[in-house]
N, C-alpha and C positions, 0 to 999 in steps of 0.2 A: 491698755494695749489693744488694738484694734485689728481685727481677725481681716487677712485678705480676703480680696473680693471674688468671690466663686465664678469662674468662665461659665457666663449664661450656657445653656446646650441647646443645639437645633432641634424644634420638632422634629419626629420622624412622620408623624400624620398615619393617614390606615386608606389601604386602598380601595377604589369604588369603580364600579362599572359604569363604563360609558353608553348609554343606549342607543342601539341603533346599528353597532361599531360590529359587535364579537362577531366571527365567522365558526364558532363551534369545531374550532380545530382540532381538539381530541384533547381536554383538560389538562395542556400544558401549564397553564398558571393552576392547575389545582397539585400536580406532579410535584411541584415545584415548594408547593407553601410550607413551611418549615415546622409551621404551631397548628398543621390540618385546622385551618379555618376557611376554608374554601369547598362550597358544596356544589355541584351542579346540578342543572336542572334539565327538566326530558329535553328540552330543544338543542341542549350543551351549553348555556351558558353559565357564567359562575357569579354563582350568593356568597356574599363577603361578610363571616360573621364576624362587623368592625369592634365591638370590645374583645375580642381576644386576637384580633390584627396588631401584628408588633411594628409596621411600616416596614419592614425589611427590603420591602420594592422588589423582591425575586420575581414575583406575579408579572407586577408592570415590565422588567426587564427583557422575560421569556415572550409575551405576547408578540404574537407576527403581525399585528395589525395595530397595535397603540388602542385597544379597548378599554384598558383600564388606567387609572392615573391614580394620582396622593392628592386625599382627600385633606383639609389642613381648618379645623376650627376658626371663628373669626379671631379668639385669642389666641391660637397662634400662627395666624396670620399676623398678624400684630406685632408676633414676636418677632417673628422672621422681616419685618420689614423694618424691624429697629436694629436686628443684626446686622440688615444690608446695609442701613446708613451709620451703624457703631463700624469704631475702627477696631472692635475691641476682638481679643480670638476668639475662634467658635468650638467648642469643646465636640467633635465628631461622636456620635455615638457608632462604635466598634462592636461588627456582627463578628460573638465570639467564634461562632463556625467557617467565618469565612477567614478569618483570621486562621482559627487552625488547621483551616483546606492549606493556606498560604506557606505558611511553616511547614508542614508535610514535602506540600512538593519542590520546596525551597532547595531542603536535601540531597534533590536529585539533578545531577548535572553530568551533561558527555552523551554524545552520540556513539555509540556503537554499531559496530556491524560483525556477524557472528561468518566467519571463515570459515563453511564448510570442506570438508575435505573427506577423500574416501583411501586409506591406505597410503597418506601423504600427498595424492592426487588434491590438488585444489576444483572445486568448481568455480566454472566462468561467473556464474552471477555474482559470486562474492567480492569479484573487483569493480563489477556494474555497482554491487550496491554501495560500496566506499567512493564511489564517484557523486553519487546523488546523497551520501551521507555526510561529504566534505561541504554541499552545497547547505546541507540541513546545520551542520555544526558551526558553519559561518553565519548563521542568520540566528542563531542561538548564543553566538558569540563564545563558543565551547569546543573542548578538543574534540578530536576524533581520531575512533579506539577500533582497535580490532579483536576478536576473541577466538582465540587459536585453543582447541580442546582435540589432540592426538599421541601418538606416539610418536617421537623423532621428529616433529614438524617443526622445530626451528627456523626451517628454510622460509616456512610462512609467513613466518614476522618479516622478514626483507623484503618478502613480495608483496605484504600490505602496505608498507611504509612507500614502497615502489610506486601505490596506488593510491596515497592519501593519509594514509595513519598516520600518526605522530607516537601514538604509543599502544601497546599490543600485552595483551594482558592473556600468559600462555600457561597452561594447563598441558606438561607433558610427560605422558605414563602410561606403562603398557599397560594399562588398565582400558587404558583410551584407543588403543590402538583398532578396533574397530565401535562402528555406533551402533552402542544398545540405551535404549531410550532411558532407561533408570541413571545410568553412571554419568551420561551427557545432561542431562536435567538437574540431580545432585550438585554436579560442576558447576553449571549457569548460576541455578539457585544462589549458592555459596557466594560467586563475583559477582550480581546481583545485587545480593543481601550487605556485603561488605565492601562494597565501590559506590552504589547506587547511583545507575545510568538514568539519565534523563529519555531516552528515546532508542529501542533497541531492532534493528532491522535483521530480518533474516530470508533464505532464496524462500519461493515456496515451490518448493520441490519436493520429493519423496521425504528424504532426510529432515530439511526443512520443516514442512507441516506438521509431524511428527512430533519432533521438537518445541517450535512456538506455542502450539495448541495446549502440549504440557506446563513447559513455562509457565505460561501465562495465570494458569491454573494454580498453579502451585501459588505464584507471592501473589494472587490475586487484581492481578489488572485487566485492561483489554486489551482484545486483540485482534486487526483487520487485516481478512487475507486475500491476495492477489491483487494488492497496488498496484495502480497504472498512473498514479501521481503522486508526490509528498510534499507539503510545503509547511513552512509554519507561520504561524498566526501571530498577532499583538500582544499574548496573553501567553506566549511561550506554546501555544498548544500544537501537534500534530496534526496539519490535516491531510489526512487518507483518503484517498479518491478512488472509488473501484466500482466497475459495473455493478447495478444491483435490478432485483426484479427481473432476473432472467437477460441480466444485460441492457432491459429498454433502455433503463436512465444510471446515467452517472452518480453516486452519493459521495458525497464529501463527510468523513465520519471524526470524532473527535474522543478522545478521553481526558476530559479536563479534571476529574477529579481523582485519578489512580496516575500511578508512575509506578516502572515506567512506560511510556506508551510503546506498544509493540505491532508490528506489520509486516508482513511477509510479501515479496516481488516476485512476480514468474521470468523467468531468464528468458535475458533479449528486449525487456520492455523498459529499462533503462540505459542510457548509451555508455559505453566503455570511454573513461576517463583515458589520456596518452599518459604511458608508466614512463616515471621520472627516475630513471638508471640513477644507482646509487645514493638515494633518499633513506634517512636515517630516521631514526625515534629512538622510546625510550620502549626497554620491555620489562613487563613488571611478571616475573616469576612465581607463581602460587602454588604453593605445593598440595595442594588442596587431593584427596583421592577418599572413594568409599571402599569397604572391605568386601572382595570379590565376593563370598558366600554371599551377601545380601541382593545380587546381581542376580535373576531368575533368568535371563537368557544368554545364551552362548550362540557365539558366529564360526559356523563350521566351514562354511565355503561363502564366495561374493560371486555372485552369476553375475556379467553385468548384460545388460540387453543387447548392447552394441555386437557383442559377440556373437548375436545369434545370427541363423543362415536368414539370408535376406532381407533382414534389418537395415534399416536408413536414419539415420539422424538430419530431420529435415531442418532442425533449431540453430545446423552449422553452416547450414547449404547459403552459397553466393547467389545463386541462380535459382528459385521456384515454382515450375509449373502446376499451380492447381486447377481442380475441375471441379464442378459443381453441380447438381441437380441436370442441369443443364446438357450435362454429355450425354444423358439420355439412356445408358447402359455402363457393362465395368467394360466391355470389350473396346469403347472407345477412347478408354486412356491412355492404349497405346501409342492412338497419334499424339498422345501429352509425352507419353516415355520418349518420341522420337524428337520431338522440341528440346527438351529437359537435356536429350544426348547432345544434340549438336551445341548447346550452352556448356555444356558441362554442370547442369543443377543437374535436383528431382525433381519428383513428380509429388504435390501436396493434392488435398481434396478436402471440402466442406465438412460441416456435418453430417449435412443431410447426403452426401453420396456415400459417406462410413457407413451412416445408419440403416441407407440399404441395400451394405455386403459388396457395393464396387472397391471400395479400397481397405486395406486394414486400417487401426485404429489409432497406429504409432505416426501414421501420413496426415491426421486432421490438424487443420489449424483452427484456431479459434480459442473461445472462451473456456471452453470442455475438451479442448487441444492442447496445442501446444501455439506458443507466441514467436513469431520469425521476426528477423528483421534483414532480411536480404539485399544485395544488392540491384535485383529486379525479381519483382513478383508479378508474376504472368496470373490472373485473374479467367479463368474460362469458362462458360455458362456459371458464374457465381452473382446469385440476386446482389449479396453484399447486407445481409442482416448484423444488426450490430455486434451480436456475437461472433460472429466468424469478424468482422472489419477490429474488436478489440486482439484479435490474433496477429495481422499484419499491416495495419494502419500507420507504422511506423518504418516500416520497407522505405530504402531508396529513392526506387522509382517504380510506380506503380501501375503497369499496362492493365487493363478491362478489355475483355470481349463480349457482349452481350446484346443480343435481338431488339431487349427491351431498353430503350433508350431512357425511358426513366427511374432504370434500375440504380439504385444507392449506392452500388459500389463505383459508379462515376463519379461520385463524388468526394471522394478520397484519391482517385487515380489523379494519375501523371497526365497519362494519354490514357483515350477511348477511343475503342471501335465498334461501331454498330452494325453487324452485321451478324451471319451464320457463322460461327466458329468450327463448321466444317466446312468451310471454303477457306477460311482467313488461315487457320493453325497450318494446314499443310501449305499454304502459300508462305507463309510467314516463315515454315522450317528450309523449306526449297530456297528460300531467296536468302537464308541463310548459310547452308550448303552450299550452294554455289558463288557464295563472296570467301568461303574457308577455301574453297578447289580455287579460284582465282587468285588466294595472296600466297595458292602452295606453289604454282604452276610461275 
């Protein structure tokens, strides 16, 4: 009796550098080598110690430039071109870690979006981010969850469902009834641990960051804050778009090897989805709670800011008059207060006029602000740095007033005006005023 015939297997070969090629990018292919056979050298290039190369190809795949390739014997060169003309199978040799990366995240499936709320009050981001979460779970081909963690918040789950959810996984107990960073982490943790979401969004706000940073910590993944993009990739992955380096440049971040992947959005920089009255799901009830004693903080009182004496929430505002370096002093905001009046906005302002003591701190927009999305933002002596343009770049319609005609921020706006913004503003309010007295009269 005659033993079957063994499925020849592909070389894997061992890789080799190309000369002339490498650009010394900061030993990616060395990051990457699986059996540390990869040494560099003072110039940055990489020494392939080829008997202990397993051809795994991570090296050649990671390179930004194709310096390196698979190197292949003349015998198995040989081999491989009798494979290409046998009709016969080719038995894959199976990298057992990429294999068990695959399995791992296999597990993990469902977009979520975590429902903040303060006293049953919901926050506005958490239906922005079920709008660009429905968008994420369609391209994942996976539901989309909501995660309600309060007291009495029942009502929540029909507002999410209102919003995109399909099903709402609700954690509710007076335990919960205000946020203390242990009992809200606990909770996550737990639906986390015994659902396993594939990709979890939360605001980054106060509450928010708080929260994520924990999370993330605790089951061990990563985690990107202050998205101003999310898309996903070929390969299932998250990619997180957020200023980086101070704002200059955009990064595009990825966690291809942890689940779930986690991202936090500043409110206003995703558009609000239209809520579909009487939209239904399913809710999945967890009885899930920690034993108070183990709880080290207690909430005595909620101060909310909005309450204090001449506070503004510039994040709700239709109408936004900012100013910038440009106004020259704090005294000339007024003529911005008196624009701002006859619109019926506020009054926003830069960094750089926060930074020196024209406006308080609660009025900046920008990167280290806060993110508007108005229906007209009035731009006034503001250069337009990218920091401050990641604030309101998503506005409406976008007016600029500025001297300097090759100032940045025209190039975001609607309309531009070149000129002194102490002639233009009070023309601009006056011929405002006097079209309100003419459709009163």
């Amino acid at each position: 009796m005659t033993e079957p015939k063994q499925k020849p297997k592909k070389p894997r070969g061992v890789a080799q550098l190309l000369a002339g090629v490498c650009i010394a990018c900061g030993a990616r292919c060395q990051s990457v080598c699986p059996v540390n056979c990869i040494e560099m050298t003072d110039d940055g290039e990489p020494i392939i110690d080829a008997p202990r190369c397993i051809g795994c190809q991570k090296c050649v795949k990671v390179c930004p430039v194709q310096a390196l390739e698979m190197y292949f014997t003349p015998e198995e060169q040989q081999i491989l071109a009798e494979l290409a003309a046998s009709a016969a199978p080719v038995e894959e040799e199976i990298d057992p870690e990429a294999a068990a990366l695959a399995k791992k995240l296999a597990a993990y499936r469902g977009v979520w979006v975590f429902v903040e709320q303060t006293e049953g009050e919901p926050a506005k981001v958490s239906w922005e981010l079920l709008g660009v979460g429905k968008e994420l779970a369609a391209s994942l081909g996976v539901e989309l969850c909501a995660m309600v963690i309060g007291d009495q918040v029942e009502h929540l789950c029909t507002e999410a469902f209102a919003h995109g959810a399909s099903k709402v996984y609700l954690l509710d107990h007076p335990l919960y009834w205000h946020y203390r960073t242990e009992s809200y982490v606990e909770a996550c943790c737990h639906l986390i641990e015994k659902y396993k979401p594939e990709v979890i969004l939360m605001g980054a706000t106060g509450m928010g960051r708080d929260l994520a940073g924990a999370v993330a910590t605790r089951v061990g993944t990563g985690l990107t804050a202050d998205c101003t993009g999310l898309a996903i990739d070929d390969k299932r992955n998250l990619m997180q778009t957020r200023p980086a380096f101070g704002g200059n440049i955009m990064a595009t971040i990825m966690c291809d090897k942890f689940r779930p992947q986690m991202s936090t959005v500043r409110p206003n920089v995703m558009p609000m989805t239209e809520r579909v009255e009487g939209a239904t799901g399913t809710i999945i009830r967890d009885p899930f709670t920690v034993p108070e004693e183990s709880i080290l903080t207690k909430v005595i009182e909620i101060i909310r800011d909005s309450h204090g004496k001449g506070a503004v929430d510039i994040t709700g505002a239709e109408f936004i008059v900012s100013g910038g370096r440009g106004m020259m002093g704090p005294e000339n905001f007024a003529m911005l207060q008196e624009l701002a009046d006859e619109l019926g906005g506020v009054v926003g302002a830069s960094r750089s006029a926060v930074d020196a003591g024209w406006m308080p701190g609660d009025r900046q927009v920008g990167q280290t602000g806060k993110t508007v999305r108005p229906k007209i933002y009035i731009a006034c002596g503001i250069s337009g740095a990218i920091q401050h343009l990641v604030g309101m770049q998503d506005s409406d319609l976008v007016i600029a007033i500025n001297r300097d005609k090759n100032a940045p921020i025209f190039e975001v706006a609607t309309y531009g005006i070149v000129g002194d913004l102490f002639q233009v503003i009070p023309a601009i309010t006056k011929t405002i005023r006097a079209l309100k007295h003419k459709s009163t009269v």
